[in-house]
C-alpha positions in Angstrom: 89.2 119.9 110.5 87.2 122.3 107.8 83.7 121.4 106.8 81.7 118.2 107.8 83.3 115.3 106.3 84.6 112.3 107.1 86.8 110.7 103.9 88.8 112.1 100.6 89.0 110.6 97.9 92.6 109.7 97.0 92.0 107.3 93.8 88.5 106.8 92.2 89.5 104.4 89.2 85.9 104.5 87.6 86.8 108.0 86.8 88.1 109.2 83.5 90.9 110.4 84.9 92.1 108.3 87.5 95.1 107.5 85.0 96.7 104.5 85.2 100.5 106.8 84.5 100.3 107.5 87.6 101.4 104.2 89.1 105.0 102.7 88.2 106.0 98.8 89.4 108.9 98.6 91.9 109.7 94.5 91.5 112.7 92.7 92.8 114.0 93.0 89.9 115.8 96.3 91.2 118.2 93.5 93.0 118.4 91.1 90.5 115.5 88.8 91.1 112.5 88.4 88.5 109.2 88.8 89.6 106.4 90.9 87.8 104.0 93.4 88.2 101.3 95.7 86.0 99.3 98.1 87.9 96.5 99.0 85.0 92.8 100.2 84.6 90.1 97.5 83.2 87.6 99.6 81.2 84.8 99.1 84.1 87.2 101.2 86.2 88.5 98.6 88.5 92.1 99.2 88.8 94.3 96.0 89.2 97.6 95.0 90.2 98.8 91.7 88.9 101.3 89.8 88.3 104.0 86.9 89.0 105.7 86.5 92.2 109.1 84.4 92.4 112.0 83.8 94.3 114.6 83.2 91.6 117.7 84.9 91.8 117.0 86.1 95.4 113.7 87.9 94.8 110.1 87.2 96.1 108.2 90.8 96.1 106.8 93.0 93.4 104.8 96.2 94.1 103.8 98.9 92.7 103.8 103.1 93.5 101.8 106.0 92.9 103.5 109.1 91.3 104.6 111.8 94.3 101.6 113.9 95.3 100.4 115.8 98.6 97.7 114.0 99.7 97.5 116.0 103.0 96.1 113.6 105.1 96.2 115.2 108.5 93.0 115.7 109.4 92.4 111.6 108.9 92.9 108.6 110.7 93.9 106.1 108.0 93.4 104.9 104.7 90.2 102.5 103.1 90.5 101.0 99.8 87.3 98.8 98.3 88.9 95.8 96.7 88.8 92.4 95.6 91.7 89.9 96.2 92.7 86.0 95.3 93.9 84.5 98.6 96.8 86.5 99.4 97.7 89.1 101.5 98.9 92.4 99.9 100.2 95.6 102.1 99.3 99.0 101.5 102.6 101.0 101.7 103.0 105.0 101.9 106.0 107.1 101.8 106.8 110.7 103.2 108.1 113.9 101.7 110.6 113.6 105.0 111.6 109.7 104.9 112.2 109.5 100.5 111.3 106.7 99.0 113.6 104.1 100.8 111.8 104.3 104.1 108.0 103.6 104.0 105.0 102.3 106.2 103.1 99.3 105.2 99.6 97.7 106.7 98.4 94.3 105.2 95.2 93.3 104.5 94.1 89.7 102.9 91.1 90.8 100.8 88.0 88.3 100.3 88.3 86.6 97.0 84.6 86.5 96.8 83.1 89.7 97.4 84.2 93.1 96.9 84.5 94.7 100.5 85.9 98.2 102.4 88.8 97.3 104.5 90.2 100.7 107.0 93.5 100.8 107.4 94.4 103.2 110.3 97.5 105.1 110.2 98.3 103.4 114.0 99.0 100.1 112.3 101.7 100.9 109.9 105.0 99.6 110.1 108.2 101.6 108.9 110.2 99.7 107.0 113.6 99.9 104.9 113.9 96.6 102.4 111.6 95.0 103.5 112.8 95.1 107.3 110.3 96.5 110.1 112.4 99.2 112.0 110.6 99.3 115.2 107.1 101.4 116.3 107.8 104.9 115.1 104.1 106.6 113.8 103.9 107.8 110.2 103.5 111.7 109.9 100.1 111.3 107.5 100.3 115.2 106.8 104.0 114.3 104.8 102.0 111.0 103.0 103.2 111.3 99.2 103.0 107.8 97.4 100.3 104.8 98.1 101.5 101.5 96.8 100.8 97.9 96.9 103.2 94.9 97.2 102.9 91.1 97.6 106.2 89.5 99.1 106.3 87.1 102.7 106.6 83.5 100.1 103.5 83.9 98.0 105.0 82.6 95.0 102.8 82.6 91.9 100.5 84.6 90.0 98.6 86.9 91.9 95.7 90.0 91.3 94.5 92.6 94.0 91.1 94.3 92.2 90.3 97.8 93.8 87.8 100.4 92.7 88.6 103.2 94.8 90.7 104.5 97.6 89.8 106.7 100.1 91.3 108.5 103.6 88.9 108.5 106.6 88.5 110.4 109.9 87.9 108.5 113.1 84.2 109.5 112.5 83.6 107.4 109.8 86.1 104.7 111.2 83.8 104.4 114.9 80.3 105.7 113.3 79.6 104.8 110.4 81.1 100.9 109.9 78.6 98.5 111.3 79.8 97.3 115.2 80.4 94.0 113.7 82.8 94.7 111.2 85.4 96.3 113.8 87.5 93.4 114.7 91.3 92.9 114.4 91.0 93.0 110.3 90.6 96.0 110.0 93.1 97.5 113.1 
């Protein structure tokens, strides 16, 4: 690793230019059910993904998906996103430049509907799936990461809205040194 760091930015929504075109919904709708999501950018530069979740017609997932990019996350150990949530638990999902789009890696997180709070996702605890199915314990190659995403599915019918402000990829420096002893517990690994 160059320099001394220990995160990246990947999305900082109170920027200008943290365009909201960037991120496309991938509902169940794509197999006939009819759920909803909008990924957009309130004006105070909190990003939100929101929506309705439902199960008719076979659905029960929405989600949404940044545009293809090289994040060229090699040198971290996972991925931290500040956010807000309403009760339910959301996953972060990436995708690879090797795997496409129909293979990806999730990690869920149940943010606090209260307060706004960091939650570290290390690259160790996500799950390659294919529709929704976990395909065993194979490790995601983070230099290939190419989309971030977030999806609500496992029941949680109704509406729903995950609030995040920025996301960010951090080294095992920041992850062991600089998040207070007592916020290390099984939330965040």
């Amino acid at each position: 690793m160059s320099g001394d760091f220990s995160h990246k930015v990947l999305f900082d929504f109170t920027a200008e230019d943290s365009g909201e075109t960037q991120w496309h919904s991938i509902d169940d709708r794509v197999m006939g059910g009819c759920s909803q999501s909008d990924f957009s950018i309130h004006e105070s530069g909190i990003a939100l993904f929101q929506g309705t979740v439902t199960d008719k017609n076979g659905g029960g997932f929405a989600s949404v998906r940044s545009e293809e990019q090289d994040f060229s996350l090699d040198d971290f150990a996972g991925v931290a996103l500040h956010a807000r949530g309403d009760g339910h638990r959301y996953q972060l999902s990436l995708t690879t430049a090797e795997t496409g789009p129909s293979l990806y890696y999730t990690a869920g997180f149940t943010p606090s509907p209260i307060q706004w709070e960091s939650i570290y996702l290390p690259f160790r605890r996500f799950q390659p799936k294919i529709r929704g199915r976990v395909l065993g314990n194979s490790f995601i190659n983070s230099a290939g990461v190419v989309t971030l995403g977030f999806m609500i599915s496992g029941g949680q019918m109704g509406p729903f809205c995950l609030q995040v402000d920025h996301i960010w990829a951090f080294t095992e420096k920041e992850l062991h040194e600089d998040i207070p002893h007592d916020r290390l517990d099984e939330h965040y690994f």
